[in-house]
C-alpha positions in Angstrom: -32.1 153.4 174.1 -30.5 154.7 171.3 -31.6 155.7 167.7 -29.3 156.3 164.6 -30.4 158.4 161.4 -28.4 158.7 158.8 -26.7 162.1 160.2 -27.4 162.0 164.1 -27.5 159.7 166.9 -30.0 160.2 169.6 -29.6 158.3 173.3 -31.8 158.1 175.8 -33.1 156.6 178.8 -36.8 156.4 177.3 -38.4 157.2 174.1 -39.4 160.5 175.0 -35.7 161.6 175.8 -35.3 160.4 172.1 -38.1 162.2 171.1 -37.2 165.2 172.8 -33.6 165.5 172.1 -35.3 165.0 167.8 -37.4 167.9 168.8 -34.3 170.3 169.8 -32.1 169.6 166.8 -35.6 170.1 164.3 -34.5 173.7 163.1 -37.5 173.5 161.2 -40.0 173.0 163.8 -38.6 176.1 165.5 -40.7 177.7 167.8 -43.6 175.5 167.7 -45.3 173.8 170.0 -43.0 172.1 172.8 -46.2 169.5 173.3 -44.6 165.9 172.3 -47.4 165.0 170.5 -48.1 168.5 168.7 -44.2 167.6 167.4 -44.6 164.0 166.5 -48.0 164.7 164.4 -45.5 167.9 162.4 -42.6 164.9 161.9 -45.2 162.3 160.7 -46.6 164.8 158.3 -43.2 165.6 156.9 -42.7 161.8 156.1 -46.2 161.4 154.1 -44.2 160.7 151.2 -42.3 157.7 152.8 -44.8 156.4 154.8 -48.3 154.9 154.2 -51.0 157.1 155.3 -53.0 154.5 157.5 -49.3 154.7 159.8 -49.2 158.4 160.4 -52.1 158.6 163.5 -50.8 159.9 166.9 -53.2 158.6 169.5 -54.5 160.7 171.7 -55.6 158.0 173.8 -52.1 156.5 174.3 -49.2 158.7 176.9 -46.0 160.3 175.5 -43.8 157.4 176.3 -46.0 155.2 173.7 -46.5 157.4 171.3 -42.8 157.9 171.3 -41.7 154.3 171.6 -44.0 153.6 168.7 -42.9 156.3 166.7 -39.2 155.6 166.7 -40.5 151.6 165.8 -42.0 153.5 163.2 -39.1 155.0 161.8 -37.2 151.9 162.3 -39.5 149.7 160.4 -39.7 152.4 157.0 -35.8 152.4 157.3 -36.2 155.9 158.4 -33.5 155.5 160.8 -32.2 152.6 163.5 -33.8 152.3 166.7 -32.1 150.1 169.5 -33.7 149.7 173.0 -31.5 148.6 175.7 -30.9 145.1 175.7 -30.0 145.6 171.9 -26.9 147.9 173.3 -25.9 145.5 176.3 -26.6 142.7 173.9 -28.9 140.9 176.7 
């Protein structure tokens, strides 16, 4: 998997690795909470300009890998950046 903002690229095997590879280079979120979903809810908040409210709910029912994926499809549909799982790389 890979996802492309305009100033980083992110790879990874899941969409946690993505997530937590965002999470390392936020210098903002600093020493917050290392919690995936404590760090999704700060990034989703941060985009409440660019993104419709009714969009920025982390589930607490769903696991980290879903929140994730769904958060970098997120992204990907607000133009926020590009997100490619892997059969868009191998071009399977």
């Amino acid at each position: 998997m890979l996802f492309i903002t305009k100033t980083r690229q992110f790879k990874g095997n899941s969409a946690v690795e993505i997530v937590r590879k965002m999470q390392s280079d936020a210098v903002e979120y600093g020493g917050h909470s290392k919690v995936i979903r404590d760090f999704l809810i700060w990034s989703l908040e941060r985009m409440a300009n660019e993104i419709p409210q009714r969009e920025l709910d982390v589930s607490p029912d769903l696991d980290d890998e879903t929140n994730s994926y769904n958060f970098l499809c997120l992204l990907d549909n607000f133009k926020l950046g590009t997100f490619y799982e892997q059969s868009d790389i191998s071009g399977d």
